[in-house]
C-alpha positions in Angstrom: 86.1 90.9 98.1 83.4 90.7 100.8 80.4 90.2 98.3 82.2 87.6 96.2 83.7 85.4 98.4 80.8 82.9 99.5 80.1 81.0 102.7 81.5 78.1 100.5 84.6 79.2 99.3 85.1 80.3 103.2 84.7 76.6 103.6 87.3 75.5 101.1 90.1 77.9 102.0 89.5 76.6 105.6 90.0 72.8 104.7 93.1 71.5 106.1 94.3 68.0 106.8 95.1 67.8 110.4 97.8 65.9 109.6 99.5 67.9 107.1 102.7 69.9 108.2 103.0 73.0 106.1 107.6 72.4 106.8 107.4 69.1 105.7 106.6 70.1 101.3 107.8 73.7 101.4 104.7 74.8 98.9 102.6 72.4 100.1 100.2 72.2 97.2 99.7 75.8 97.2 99.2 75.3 93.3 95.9 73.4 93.5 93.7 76.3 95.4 91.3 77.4 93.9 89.7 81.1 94.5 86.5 82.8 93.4 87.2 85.4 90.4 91.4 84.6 91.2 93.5 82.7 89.5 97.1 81.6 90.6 99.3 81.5 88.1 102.9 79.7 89.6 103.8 78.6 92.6 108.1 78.6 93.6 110.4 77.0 96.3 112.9 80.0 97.1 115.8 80.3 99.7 116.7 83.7 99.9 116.9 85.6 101.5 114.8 83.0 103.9 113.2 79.8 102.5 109.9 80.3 101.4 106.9 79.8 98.6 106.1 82.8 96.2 103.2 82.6 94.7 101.5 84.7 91.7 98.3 85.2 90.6 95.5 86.9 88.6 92.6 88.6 90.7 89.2 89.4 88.3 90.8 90.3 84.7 93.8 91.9 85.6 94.6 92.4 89.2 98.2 91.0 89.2 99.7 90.2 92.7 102.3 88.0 95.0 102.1 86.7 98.0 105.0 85.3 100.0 105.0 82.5 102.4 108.4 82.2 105.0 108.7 78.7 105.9 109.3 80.2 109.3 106.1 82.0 109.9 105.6 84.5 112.6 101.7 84.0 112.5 100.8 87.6 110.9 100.7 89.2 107.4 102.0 92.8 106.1 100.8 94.1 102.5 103.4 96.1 100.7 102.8 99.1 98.7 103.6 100.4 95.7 105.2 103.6 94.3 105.0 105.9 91.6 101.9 104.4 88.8 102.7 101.1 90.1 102.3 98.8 86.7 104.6 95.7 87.9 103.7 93.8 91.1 105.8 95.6 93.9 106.2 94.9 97.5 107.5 97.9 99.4 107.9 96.1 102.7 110.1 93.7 102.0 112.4 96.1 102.0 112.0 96.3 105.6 112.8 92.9 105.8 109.4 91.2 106.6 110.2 88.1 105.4 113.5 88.1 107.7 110.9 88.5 110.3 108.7 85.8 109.5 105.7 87.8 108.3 103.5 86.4 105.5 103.2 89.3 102.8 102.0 90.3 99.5 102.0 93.2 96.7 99.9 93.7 93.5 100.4 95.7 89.6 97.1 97.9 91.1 95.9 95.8 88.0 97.3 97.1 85.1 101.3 96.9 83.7 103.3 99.6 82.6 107.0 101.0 82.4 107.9 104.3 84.3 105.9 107.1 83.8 103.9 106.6 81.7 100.2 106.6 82.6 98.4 106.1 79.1 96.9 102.7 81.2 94.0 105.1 82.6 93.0 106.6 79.4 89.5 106.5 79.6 89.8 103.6 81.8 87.8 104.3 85.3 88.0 100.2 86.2 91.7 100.8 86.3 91.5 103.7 87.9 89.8 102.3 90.9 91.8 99.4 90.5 94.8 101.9 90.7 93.5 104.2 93.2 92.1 101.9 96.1 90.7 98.8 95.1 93.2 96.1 93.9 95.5 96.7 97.3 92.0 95.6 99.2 91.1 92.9 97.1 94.7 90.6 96.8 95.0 91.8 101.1 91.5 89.6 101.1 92.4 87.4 98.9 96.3 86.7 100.1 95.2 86.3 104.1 93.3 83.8 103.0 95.9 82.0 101.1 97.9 82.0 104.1 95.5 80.6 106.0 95.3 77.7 103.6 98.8 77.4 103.6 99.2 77.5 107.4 96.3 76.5 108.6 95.1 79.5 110.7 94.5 83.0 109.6 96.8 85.4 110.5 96.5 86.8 113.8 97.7 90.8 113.2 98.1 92.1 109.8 99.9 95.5 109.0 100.3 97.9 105.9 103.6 99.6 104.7 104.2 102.1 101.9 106.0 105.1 101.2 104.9 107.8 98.3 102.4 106.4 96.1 102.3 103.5 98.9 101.8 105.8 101.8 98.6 107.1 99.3 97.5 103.7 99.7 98.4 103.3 103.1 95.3 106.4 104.1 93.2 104.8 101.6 93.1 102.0 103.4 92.5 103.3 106.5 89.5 105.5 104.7 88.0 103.3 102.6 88.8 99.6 103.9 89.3 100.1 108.2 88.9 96.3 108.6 91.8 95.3 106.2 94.6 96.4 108.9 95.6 96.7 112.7 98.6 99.0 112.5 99.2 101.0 109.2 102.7 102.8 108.1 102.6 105.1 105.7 105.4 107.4 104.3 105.2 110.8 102.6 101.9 110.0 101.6 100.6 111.4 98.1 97.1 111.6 99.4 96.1 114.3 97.7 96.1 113.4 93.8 94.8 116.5 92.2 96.7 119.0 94.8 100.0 117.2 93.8 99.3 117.1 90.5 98.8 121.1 90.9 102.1 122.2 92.1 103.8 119.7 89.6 102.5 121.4 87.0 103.0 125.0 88.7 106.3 124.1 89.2 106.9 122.4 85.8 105.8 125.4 83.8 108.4 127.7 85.2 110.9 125.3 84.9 110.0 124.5 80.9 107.8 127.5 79.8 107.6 125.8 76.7 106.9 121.5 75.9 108.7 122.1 72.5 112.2 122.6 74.4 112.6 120.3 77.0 116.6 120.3 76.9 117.2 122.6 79.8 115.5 123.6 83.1 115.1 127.3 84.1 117.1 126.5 87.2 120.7 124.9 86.7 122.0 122.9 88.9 125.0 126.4 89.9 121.2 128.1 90.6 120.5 125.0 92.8 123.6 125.8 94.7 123.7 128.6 95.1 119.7 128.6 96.7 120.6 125.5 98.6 124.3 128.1 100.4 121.6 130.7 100.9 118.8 128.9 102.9 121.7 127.8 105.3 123.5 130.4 105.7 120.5 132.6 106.8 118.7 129.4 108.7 121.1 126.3 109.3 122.1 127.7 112.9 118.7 128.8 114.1 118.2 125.7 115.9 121.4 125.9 117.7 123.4 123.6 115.8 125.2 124.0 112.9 125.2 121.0 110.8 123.6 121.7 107.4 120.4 120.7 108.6 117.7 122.3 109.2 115.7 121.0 111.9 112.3 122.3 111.3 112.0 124.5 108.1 109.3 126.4 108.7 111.5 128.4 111.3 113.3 130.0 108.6 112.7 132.9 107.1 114.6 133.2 103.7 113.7 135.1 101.1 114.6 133.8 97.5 114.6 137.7 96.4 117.6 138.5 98.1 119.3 136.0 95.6 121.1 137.7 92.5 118.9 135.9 89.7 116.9 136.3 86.9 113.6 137.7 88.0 112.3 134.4 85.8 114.2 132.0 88.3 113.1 133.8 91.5 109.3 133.2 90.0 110.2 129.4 89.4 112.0 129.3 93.2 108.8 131.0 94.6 106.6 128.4 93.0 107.8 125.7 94.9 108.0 127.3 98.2 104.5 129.0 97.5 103.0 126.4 95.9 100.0 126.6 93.2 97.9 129.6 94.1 94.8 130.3 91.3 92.7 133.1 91.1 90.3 131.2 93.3 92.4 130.6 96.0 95.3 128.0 97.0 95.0 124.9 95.8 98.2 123.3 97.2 100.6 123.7 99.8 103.8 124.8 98.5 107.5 122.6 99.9 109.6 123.8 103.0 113.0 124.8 102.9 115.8 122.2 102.4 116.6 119.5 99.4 117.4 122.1 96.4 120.8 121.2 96.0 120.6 117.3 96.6 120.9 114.3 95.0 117.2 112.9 94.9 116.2 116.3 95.8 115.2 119.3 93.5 117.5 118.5 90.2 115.4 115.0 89.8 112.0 116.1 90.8 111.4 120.0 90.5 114.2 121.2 88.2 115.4 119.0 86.3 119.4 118.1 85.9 119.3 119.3 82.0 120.3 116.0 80.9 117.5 113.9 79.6 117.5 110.6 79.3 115.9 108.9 75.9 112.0 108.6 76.4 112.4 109.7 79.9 111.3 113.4 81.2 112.9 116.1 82.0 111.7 115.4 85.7 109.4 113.7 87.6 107.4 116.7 88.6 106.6 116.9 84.4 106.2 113.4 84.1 103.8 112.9 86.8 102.1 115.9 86.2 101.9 115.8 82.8 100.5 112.1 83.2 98.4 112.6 85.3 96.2 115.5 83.0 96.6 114.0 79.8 95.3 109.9 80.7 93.4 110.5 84.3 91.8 114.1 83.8 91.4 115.3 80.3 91.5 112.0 78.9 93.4 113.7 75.5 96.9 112.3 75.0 98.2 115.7 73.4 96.9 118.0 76.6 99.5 120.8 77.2 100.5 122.9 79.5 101.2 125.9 78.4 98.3 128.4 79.3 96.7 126.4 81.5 93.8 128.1 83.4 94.1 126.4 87.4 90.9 128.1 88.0 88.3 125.5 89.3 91.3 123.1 89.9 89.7 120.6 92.2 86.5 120.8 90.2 87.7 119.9 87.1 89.7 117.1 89.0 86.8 115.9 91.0 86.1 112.5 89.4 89.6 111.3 89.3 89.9 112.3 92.9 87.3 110.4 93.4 89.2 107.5 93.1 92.8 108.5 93.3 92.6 111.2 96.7 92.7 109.9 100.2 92.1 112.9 101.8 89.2 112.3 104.0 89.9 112.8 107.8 87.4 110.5 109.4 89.1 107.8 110.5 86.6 106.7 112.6 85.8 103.3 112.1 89.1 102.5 111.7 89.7 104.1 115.0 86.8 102.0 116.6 88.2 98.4 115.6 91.8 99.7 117.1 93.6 100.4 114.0 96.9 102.5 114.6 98.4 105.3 111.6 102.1 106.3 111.5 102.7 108.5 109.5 106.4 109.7 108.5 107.7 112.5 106.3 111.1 113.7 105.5 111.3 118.0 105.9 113.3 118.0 102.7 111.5 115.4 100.5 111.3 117.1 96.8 108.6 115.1 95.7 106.0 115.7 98.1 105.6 118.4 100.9 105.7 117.5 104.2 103.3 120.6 104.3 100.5 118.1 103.5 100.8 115.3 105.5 100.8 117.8 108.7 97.8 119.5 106.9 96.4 116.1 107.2 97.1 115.3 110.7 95.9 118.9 111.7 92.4 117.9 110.1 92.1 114.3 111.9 93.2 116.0 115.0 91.0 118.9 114.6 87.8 116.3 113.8 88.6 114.3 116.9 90.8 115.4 119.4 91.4 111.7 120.7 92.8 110.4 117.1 95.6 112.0 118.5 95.9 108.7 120.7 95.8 106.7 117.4 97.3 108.5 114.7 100.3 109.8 115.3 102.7 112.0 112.7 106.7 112.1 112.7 109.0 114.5 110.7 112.3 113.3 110.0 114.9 116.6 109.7 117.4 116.7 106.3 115.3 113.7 105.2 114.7 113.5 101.1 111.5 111.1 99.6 110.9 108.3 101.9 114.7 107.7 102.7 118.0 109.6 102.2 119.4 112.8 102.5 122.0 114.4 105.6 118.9 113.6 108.0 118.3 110.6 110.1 116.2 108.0 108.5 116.9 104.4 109.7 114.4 104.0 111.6 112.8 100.3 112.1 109.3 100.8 111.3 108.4 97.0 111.8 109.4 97.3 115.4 107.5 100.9 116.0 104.6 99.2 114.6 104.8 95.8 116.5 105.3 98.0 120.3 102.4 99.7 119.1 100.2 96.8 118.4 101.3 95.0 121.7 101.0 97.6 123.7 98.7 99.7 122.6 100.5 102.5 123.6 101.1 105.5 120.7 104.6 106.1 120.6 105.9 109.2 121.3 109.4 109.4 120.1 110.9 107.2 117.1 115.0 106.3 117.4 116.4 107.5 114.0 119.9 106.4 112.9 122.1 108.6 110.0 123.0 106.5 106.7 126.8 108.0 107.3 129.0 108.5 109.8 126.9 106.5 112.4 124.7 108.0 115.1 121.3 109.0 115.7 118.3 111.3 116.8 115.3 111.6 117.7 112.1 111.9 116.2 109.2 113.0 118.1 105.4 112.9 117.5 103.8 115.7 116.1 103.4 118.8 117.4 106.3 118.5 119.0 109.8 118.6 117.8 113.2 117.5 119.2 115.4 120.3 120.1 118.8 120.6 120.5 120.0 121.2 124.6 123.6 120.8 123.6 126.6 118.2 122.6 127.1 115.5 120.5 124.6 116.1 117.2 124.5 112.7 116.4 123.6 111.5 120.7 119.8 110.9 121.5 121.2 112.3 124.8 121.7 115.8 123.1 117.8 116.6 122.0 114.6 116.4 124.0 111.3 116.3 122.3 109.4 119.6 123.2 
């Protein structure tokens, strides 16, 4: 957006009659600006759940996006994320109530549209693949501060990022690819690495349906599920000193699935997720910790399966995704299958939709250098996406520059599924954590994280260390300390 917005169009989006008071007509013309290679496309008056102008628009041929304008402006702008393939313009942080705060905000398609999973949009399609993988989230956060500032008159003074999966992807790419875009950035459960994901999918997806022609019924039933889930804490749910079907940091425990009386064929498919996807050249992914396999939004919807299928829906999200991924992104053949599928040279045969899709690089330092702050969150028990891998990250910012550790700090959320849910504490006000941050300028060390039921709360502390439990109340703040 820096090479095609000229010194002119600056100049236009600047123009502002003094006298104009942006409370006075709630849109306030926002319908007559005109934008270099955009194109807005309505313009609304809407009260909830504050007043304020949403406006949608067209960026190049089919960058779709939103921006929304609170009649009570707080004088800074958040861009939301997306999840999943995107394919509809999404907005992940107003669910954190952004608008309630005041904060101008936008989202975007990634420029393209599609329903579910279905990602037959990239088939031999790199524009939308760049569009997808970094470049339509930097182009409508250009082109939406700038809308604000002709709707408010100044441009925004601090402006923030917030995603979660797919989002939190976008969230490092940012950070990577576009450090200027963003002061503080949030980013949850982060799918930063494209092709390793899209490994252990796969890995796990052929033990759990050896074959594509039957589809009807996982390897693992949900009783299998079960009776994992009773083992793992029976062997490792007190080992942090309080019993509570939590497990507080999983890589404590020491369970082994053989012990289990199963199939030898379900012990291989429960090893594959814990392992994750090794080939004969080495690993290529990290494999997911203990907790989650009995769950709702756990294993049955994203490793397993539940064994009932919906119509033109997967059997889970691990094949869906996966499967996706290879056939429209990778292979570019819309009848690719898995079955005997050679991982060897994994990442090599992945390496030009990486290219686009992975944020995994650990220099962070021009971000660093213009104060931009990372938090980074994770649930222990997320099914979709190892928390393995976001402290894999961290470890390889740290272990390039010791001092990131000052600006990118990392927080694991115990019993905690895919970006929310679960027995864990996860109500956490990221807004707020970001805000102290920014003011302050001082990383925080510990995150107050309340429990979805039966009220109370922990809490969470920055990577490396971890809250442990000194005795009482499980649900007191009193009862941990972060060591």
């Amino acid at each position: 957006m820096r090479t095609i917005l000229t010194a002119t169009a600056f100049a236009i989006l600047a123009t502002r009659v003094a006298s104009e008071d942006p409370h006075s007509e709630p849109c306030n013309g926002l319908g007559d600006i005109r934008l270099p290679d955009a194109e807005i496309t309505t313009v609304e008056s809407v009260d909830n759940p504050v007043e304020h102008c949403k406006l949608t628009g067209t960026i190049a041929r089919e960058i779709g996006f939103s921006v929304w304008l609170p009649a009570e402006w707080n004088g800074a702008f958040i861009m939301g994320g997306g999840g999943g393939f995107v394919g509809s313009i999404q907005n992940q942080a107003l669910g954190l109530n952004v608008l309630q705060r005041g904060y101008a905000t936008a989202g975007t398609d990634t420029g393209h549209r599609n329903q579910g999973i279905d990602g037959s949009w990239a088939l031999n399609n790199p524009e939308r693949l760049v569009n997808y993988g970094h470049l339509a989230v930097h182009r409508v956060t250009a082109v939406s501060k700038h809308i604000t500032e002709r709707h408010y008159g100044v441009m925004p003074r601090r402006s923030y990022f917030a995603g979660c999966s797919n989002g939190g992807r976008q969230a490092l790419m940012s950070a990577q690819r576009y450090p200027e875009d963003f002061d503080v950035i949030l980013a949850g459960a982060p799918a930063h690495d494209f092709a390793g994901v899209a490994a252990a999918f796969l890995n796990v997806t052929r033990h759990m349906y050896p074959s594509m022609d039957d589809l009807s019924t996982p390897l693992l039933s949900a009783e299998d599920r079960q009776t994992l889930a009773s083992a793992v804490l029976a062997r490792c749910d007190a080992q942090d000193g309080l019993e509570d079907g939590i497990l507080n940091d999983p890589r404590d425990c020491d369970f082994d699935p053989g012990d289990l009386d199963l199939a030898p064929a379900k012990i291989a498919a429960i090893r594959a997720v814990y392992d994750g996807p090794i080939a004969p050249d080495g690993r290529i992914h990290v494999g997911w910790p203990f907790g989650g396999e009995d769950a709702p939004g756990g294993w049955g919807g994203w490793l397993a399966g539940s064994g009932q299928q919906a119509r033109n829906f997967p059997p889970s999200l691990a094949f869906g995704f996966g499967v996706e991924v290879m056939r429209h992104m990778v292979e570019h053949d819309p009848d690719w299958r898995y079955e005997g599928f050679d991982f060897s040279g994994f990442r090599h045969r992945f390496r030009t939709a990486a290219a686009a899709l992975s944020a995994t690089d650990p220099n962070l330092d021009a971000f660093r250098k213009k104060g931009g702050k990372l938090l980074i969150y994770h649930g222990w028990s997320d099914a979709a996406l190892s928390a393995l891998a976001s402290i894999e990250y961290v470890e390889a910012v740290y272990a390039r520059e010791e001092s990131a550790r000052d600006d990118v700090r990392l927080f694991l959320m115990p019993g905690v599924l895919h970006c929310a849910g679960g027995p864990g504490p996860w109500m956490v006000d990221l807004i707020e954590a970001a805000e102290q941050w920014d003011e302050t300028g001082t990383a925080p060390d510990t995150l107050v994280a309340g429990f979805a039921e039966g009220g109370g709360a922990r809490p969470l502390c920055a990577y490396p260390r971890r809250a442990a439990y000194i005795g009482g109340d499980g649900r007191n703040l009193s009862s941990f300390e972060c060591r």
